[in-house]
Each structure stands twice: as C-alpha cells, then as structure tokens.
N, C-alpha and C positions, 0 to 999 in steps of 0.2 A: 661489421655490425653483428651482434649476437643474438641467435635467434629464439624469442620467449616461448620457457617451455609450458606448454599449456598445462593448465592446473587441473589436479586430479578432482571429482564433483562427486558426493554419494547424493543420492536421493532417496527422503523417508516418502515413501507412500507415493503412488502414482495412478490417483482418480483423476477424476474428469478438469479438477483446476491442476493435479500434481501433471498431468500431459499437456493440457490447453494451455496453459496458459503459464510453465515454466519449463516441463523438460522439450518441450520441441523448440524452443527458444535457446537452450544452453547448447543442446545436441546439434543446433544451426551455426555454433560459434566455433572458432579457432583456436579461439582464446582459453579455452578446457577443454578435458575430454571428460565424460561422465560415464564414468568406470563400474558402477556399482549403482543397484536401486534395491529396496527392503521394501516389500508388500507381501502382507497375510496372502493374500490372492492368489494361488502359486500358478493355477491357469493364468491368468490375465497378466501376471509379473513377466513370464516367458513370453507371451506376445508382445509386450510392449519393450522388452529387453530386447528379443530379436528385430523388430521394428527399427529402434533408434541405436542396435549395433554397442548395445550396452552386453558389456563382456558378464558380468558379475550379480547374479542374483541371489537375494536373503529373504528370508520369511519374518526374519524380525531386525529392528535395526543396533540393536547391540552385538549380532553377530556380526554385522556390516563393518560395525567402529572396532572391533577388534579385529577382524581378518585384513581390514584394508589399510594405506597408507594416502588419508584423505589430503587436501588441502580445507576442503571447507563441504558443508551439507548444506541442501535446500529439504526442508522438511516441511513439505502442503499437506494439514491435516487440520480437524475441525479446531474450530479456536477453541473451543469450551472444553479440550482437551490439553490444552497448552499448557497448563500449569503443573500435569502429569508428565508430558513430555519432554519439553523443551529445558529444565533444568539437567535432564539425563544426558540428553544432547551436549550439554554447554560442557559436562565432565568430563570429555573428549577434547577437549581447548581447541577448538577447533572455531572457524569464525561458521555460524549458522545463519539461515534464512527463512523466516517462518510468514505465513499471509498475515494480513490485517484481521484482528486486531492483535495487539499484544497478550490478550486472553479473556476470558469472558465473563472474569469479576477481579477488581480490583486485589483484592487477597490474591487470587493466583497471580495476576500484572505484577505486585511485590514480591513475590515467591521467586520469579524469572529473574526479575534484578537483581535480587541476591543472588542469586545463582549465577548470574552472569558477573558479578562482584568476585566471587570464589575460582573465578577459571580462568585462564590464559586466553579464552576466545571471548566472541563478542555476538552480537547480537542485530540482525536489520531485518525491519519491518516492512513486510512488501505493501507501500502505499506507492503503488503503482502510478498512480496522476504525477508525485514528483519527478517520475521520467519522460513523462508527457516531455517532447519536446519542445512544443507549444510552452509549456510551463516552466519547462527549465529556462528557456531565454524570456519570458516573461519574471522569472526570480531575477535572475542577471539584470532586466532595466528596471527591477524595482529598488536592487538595492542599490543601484548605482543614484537614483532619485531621490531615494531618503539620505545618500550619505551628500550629496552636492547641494540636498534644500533648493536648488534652482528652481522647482515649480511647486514647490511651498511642501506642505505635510500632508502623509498618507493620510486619508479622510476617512474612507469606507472599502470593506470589501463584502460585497455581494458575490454569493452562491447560489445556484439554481438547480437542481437535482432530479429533474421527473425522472419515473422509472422508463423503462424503455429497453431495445434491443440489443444488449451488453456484450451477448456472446455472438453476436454475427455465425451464427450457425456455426461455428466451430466444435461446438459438442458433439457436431455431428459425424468425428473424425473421431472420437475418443472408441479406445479401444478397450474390448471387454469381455473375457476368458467365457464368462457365466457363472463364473466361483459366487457359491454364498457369503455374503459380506459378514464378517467376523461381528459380534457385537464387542463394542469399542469401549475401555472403562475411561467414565468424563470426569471432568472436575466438577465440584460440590459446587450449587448456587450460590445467590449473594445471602448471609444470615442476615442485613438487615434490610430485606424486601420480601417482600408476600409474593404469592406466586405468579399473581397477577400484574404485578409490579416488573417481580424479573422479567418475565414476556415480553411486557413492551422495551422495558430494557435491553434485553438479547434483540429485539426486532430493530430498536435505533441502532444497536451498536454496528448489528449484521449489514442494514441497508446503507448508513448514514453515517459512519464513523471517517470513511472515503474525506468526505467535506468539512466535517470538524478536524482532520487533522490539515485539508488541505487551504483551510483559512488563517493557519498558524504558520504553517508555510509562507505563504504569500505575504503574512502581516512580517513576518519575521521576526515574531515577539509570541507572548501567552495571552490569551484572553479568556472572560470569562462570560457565561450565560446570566441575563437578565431577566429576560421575557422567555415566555414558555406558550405559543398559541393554544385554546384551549381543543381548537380541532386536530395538532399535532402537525399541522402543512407546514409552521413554521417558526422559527426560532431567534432572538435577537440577543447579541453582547456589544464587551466593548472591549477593545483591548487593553493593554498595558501604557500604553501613550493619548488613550484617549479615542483610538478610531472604533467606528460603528462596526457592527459587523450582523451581517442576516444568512441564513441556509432557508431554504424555501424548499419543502422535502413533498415530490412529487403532489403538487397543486393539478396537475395532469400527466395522463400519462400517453406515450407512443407507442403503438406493436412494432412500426416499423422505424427504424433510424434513433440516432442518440442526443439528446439537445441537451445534454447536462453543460452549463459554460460557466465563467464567472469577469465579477468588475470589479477592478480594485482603481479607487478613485485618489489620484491626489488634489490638489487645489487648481492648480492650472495644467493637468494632464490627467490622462487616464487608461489602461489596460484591458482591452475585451479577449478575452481566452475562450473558444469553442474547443472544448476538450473530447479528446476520442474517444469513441467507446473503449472500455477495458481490455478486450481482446480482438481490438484491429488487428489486421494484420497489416506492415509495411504502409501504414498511414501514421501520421502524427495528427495532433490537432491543430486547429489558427489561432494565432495571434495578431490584435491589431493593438498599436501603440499611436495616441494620440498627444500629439504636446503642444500646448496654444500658451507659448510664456508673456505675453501683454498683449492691448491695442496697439497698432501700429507695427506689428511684427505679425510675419505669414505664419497660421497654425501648420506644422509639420504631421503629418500621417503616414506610418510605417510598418507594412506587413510585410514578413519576411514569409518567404516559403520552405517549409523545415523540411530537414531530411529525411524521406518516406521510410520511416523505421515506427511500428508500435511500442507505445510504453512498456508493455512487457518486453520487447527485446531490449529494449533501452536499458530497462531492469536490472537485469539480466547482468550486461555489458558493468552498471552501476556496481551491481556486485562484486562480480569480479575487480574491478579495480579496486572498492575497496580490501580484498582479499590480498591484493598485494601491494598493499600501503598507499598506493598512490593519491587517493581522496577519503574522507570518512563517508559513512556508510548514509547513505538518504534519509533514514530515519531508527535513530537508534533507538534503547529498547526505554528510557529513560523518557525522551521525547512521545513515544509510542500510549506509556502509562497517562503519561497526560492525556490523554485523547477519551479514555475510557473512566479518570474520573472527572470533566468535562463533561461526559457524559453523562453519569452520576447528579451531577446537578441538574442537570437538564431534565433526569427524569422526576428528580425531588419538585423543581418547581410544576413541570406538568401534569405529574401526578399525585403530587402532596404525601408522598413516602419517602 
C-alpha cells in the first residue's frame, strides 16, 4: 500500500483566526506539512513559526509563492480586503483557502470569480458550520429525504443565531511578537450604499452570513429574502421549491455557552441540529432526526453520536481532500458570492437602500 505524501501548505497571515482557528488545525494533521507562513509581523511570524515547527518564514506572500513549491494556501485575512488579495493568490494556480465571506462587496465577490475563471486553481470558502459534523450527516439524511419523497417535501428551515461564546477562550493561546500591525490597504465600499447603509451591511455580512449560507446548504437549492424585521432580530424567504425559510439574529444573547441550532422540517419528519460553537475544540455538534411516516406506524427517533472532532479540524481535513481531487471543495467561490448578494437584498429591504 503506498504511503500519501503529505501535502505541502503555505499560509498568508497568521492572526488570532490565521492560528485559532486554522494553522493549529493543519499543523495537527498528517495529511500536510505546513512549510511556509507570510506575516508583515516579523516578531510574531518567528514565534509562531517556531511554535507549530514551520520551517519557512516570509514578510510578504509573493515572496512565499515564488520561493516555495506549494500544493495549496490558506490565506485568513480581513474580508474587506479579499478583493485586493485573493485574485493574486489565484495567479499562483494553486487551489486557495480564504474565511467567510467571499468579500465585502459584491464588485470585489465578482472580481475573485474572474479571477478564479483565469487560473488553474480554485477557490473554498471557510464556512465552517458545513463541517459541523452534526451538519454533515444532517446534509446526508436530508438529501437522501428529498430524493425518496417518503416523508413528503422539505417544508421549512429555521435558523437561530444569538450571539454568545464563539471562541471558547482560545484566543487566549494566540501568539503575539508585540510588532506594530502594519496598516492594511482594503477594498473600496459598495458605490451604491451610503455609509450608513454599508455598516449595517458589513455588520450582517460579518455576524450573519454563517446562516445565510448555511440555510442554502441544508435547503440544497437558492433562496431568496422576503421580509426584512424592522428591529433587524429577524429575517424571512422562500426557497426555490417553495419552502419557508427564517434566521433569527441574536433575539438574545449568552456570555456563557453557544445555542446557535437549526430545524429543517419535512412533512412527516424533521431535523434538530445544535451546532458547535465555531472554535470547539474535539467537539462536534448534535443531531436529532425525527421521522413519524403515518398513523399506525411507530415514530422512529435517531441521534447519532459524532466523532469528537471540531468543525474547523473537520475543515481543515475538508480541504485537503478537496486539494487532492477526491471531493469538491464545501463551498465554492461561486456559491460563496451568492451569500453576499442575498445579503444585498436583505439590506435593500430593511433599510430601504
């Protein structure tokens, strides 16, 4: 049997999400080695290089794409810069990996796709919840539901979002030189919103993009926004088939613990997901599957216990496969853009711009 040779990994930038919540997750796996990281930082770059036993440090990451012989990049840096970036990256054909969202106005979101259009590599979107274990075998019994029609048609899916304790004190491992942080050059606003308009814009996309993309997922179709609350707690569409669909954006919130979950109802069954916080570690989330197919027949109830792996390792793992061909990538950059003009709407209806 021939043994897989681990894939070589650069990484652009290594702040509090480029460590927490993806290089100590790759630097955990067998499955790459992560050869090389690019941070302005040059204090902070060497501790965090010597730390995770990374050989190869850059100050910027085009020396990185030229000195090295990648397989593939994870690049964690702010989104409202991704439309600067992330095209440069893709010139390297290399398959890349960049956080949610695909960027932080639609102009740049079309900018990336062309660009990804133009290069030999490709493009995934770290919407982390698809790795949710919980969520991954939740996908698998929904589509297997819709495609046998045995307990009729997906109806609704409900989203529940308060804010709460995300990072489970993990930031409080992030490593950090003291270097003064470089000012960063961003991409240009959206021209057709006022400034006040962007804000709330950038504020849905930043908190709450997470659950608009992840009700597209679950519906396994497109939908669009209808209603628009005018207090902003909450938002209602409807799919492409007809089903409802609500996100309910922190109505409360928790200091302590994470209750973000979702329901996705079919006619005679239905799906509860309590979803992990973002950077569990070695936790998944639960699932429960309910399915009552007539009178006279026992309703069945089925909660599986998933394997104690966080969505980010899962991620992680995600990635890499699709790096070497074996699945496509969880959320490509095409599916990604929809999320952000989705959002677009959402903020035209609620705030009449």
């Amino acid at each position: 049997m021939n043994e897989r040779i681990p894939l070589r990994i650069g990484f652009c930038g290594v702040g509090q999400m480029g460590q927490c919540a993806h290089l100590r997750n790759y630097a955990a796996l067998e499955d790459c080695q992560v050869v090389a990281l690019a941070e302005p930082r040059a204090k902070t770059a060497q501790l965090v290089a010597a730390h995770y036993n990374v050989p190869n440090v850059y100050g910027d990451f085009r020396e990185m794409l030229a000195a090295e012989k990648l397989n593939a990049v994870v690049a964690s840096q702010p989104f409202d810069r991704h439309g600067l970036l992330v095209g440069e990256l893709l010139k390297a054909d290399l398959p890349v990996f960049i956080e949610k969202p695909i960027a932080g106005t639609i102009a740049a979101g079309e900018k990336i796709l062309a660009a990804e259009k133009k290069s030999k590599g490709w493009l995934m979107v770290g919407y982390n919840k698809r790795s949710d274990p919980a969520v991954m075998w939740a996908h698998e019994q929904i589509e297997r539901l819709k495609a046998s029609g045995e307990l009729g048609r997906l109806t609704y899916v409900r989203i529940l979002m308060p804010a709460g304790d995300w990072t489970e004190r993990t930031f409080d491992a992030v490593i950090d030189g003291g270097d003064e942080r470089p000012a960063l050059e961003m991409d240009p606003p959206a021209a057709d919103m006022d400034a006040d308009t962007f804000a709330a814009y950038t504020g849905f996309v930043n908190y709450y993009i997470h659950q608009v993309n992840l009700a597209r997922h679950l519906l396994g179709e497109s939908w669009r926004v209808t209603y628009a609350d005018a207090s902003g707690v909450m938002l209602a569409g409807t799919s492409d088939s007809g089903a409802a669909v609500t996100i309910e954006m922190t109505p409360y919130m928790t200091t302590r613990g994470w209750e973000e979950c979702a329901l996705v109802a079919f006619e005679r069954a239905y799906l509860k997901i309590e979803i992990a916080p973002p950077l569990a570690v070695g936790r998944a989330g639960r699932v429960e599957l309910h399915e009552d197919p007539e009178y006279g027949r026992t309703p069945v109830r089925t909660a599986p216990r998933m394997q104690p792996v966080g969505s980010m390792r899962r991620q992680a793992m995600n990635f890499l496969a699709a790096v070497r061909g074996e699945r496509p990538p969880t959320c490509n950059a095409a599916d990604a853009l929809a999320d952000i003009k989705l959002a677009r709407e959402y903020i035209r209806l609620w705030k009449g711009q």
